[in-house]
N, C-alpha and C positions, 0 to 999 in steps of 0.2 A: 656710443649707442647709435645704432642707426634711427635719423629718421626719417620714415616713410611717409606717402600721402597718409594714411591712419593716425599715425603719430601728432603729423601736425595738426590736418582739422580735429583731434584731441585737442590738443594745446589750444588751437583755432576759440573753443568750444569752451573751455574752459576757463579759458582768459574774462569770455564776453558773459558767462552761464557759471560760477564757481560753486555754486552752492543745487546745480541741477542732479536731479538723481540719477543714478547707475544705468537703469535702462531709460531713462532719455537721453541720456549722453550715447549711449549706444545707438539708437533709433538716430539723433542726429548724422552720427557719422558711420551708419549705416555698416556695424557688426552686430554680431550675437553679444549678449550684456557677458557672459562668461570671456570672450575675446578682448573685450573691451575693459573688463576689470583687470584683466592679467597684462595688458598695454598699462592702464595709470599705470599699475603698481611696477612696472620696470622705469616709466618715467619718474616717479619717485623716488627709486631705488639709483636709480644710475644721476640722480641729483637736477635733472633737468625740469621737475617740477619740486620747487623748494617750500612753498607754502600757498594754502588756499587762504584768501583775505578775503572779509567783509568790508566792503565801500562805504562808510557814513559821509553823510553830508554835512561838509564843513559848515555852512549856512544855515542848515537846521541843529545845528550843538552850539551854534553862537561863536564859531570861529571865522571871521568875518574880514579877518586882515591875514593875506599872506604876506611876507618880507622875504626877500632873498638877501642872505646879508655876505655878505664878499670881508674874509679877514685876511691880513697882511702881517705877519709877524719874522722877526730876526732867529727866532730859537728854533733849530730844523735838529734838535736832536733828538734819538727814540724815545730817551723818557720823556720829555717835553711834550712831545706829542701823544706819547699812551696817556700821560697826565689831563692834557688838553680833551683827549678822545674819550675821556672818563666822566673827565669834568660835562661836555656836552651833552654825552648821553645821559648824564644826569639832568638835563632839561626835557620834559617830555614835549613842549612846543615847539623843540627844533625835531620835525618831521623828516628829511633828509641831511645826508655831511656829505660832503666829498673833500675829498684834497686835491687841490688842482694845483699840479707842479708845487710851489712850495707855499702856497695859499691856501684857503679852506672856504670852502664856498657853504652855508647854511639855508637851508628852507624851513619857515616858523610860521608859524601859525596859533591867532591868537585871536582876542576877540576886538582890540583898537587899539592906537597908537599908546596910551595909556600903559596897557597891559604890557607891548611890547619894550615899553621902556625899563620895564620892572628886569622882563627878560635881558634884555641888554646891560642892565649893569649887572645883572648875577652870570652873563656871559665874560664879562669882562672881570670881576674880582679876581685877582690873586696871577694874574696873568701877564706877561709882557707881550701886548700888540701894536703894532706900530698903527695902524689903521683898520676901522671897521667903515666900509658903506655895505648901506642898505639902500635896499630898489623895495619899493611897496607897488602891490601887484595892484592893477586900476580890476583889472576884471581877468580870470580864467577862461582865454577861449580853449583850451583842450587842455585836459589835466586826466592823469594815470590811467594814460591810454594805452590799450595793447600792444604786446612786443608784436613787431612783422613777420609772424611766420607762416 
C-alpha cells in the first residue's frame, strides 16, 4: 500500500488521537470525513493499522514496578519454545516478549518487588533456564511512544 502524506499524518494522528472521532481526524488532516474514512479503512485493510489501544496508566492501577527481565536458556527447540511462549503469555504481567537471537527478553509489570517475586517463580516452574536477570526500571523517561512516521 502506498503511503502518502494523507496516509501518514492519519497514522501521524492516530497514534497521538486513537480514540478521536471521524470528522476530527478529518478536519486534522485536512480531507473530507468520507475521504478520510475510506483511507482508515484501507489502512486497516492492507494490515498497517493493526489495532486502536487505550493508554491506562500504570501508576494509577497500582502497577508501580517495571522489570525487564533477560532469560538465557539451552533448549532452542520449536516445542520448547511454543511451550515456553504459551507458558508466558499465560502471565498477564509480562506486558511485552521478544526473542533476542536465542534469549528472551521480558517486560512486567507489577505492583513491587514482592508481587514480582510471585511472578518470577511461576516464570520459572517447570522450565529449564540457565539464567534470568532482571533490570528494575528507577523511573520511565518515554514509554509507548509513537512509531516515526
Amino acid at each position: 500500500m502506498k503511503l502518502d502524506h494523507f496516509n501518514l499524518a492519519i497514522l501521524r494522528e492516530l497514534q497521538q488521537h486513537p480514540g478521536c472521532a471521524q470528522r476530527e481526524l478529518a478536519e486534522r488532516v485536512n480531507l473530507s470525513q468520507n475521504a478520510c474514512w475510506r483511507r482508515v479503512k484501507q489502512l486497516e485493510e492492507a494490515g498497517v493499522i493493526e489495532a486502536r489501544r487505550l493508554v491506562l496508566s500504570r501508576q494509577a492501577l497500582g502497577f508501580g514496578l517495571v522489570v525487564f527481565s533477560m532469560i538465557r536458556t539451552r533448549s532452542h527447540s520449536r516445542t520448547w519454545l511454543a511451550d515456553f511462549r504459551e507458558h508466558v503469555l499465560g502471565i498477564p504481567e509480562v506486558i511485552d516478549f521478544y526473542r533476542i537471537g536465542g534469549d528472551y527478553m521480558l517486560k512486567i509489570v507489577t505492583r513491587d518487588i514482592g508481587a514480582f517475586d510471585l511472578i518470577y517463580q511461576r516464570l520459572i516452574d517447570g522450565f529449564e533456564i540457565d539464567t534470568v536477570t532482571s533490570y528494575f526500571a528507577m523511573e520511565a523517561l518515554a514509554e509507548s511512544r509513537p512509531l516515526p512516521v
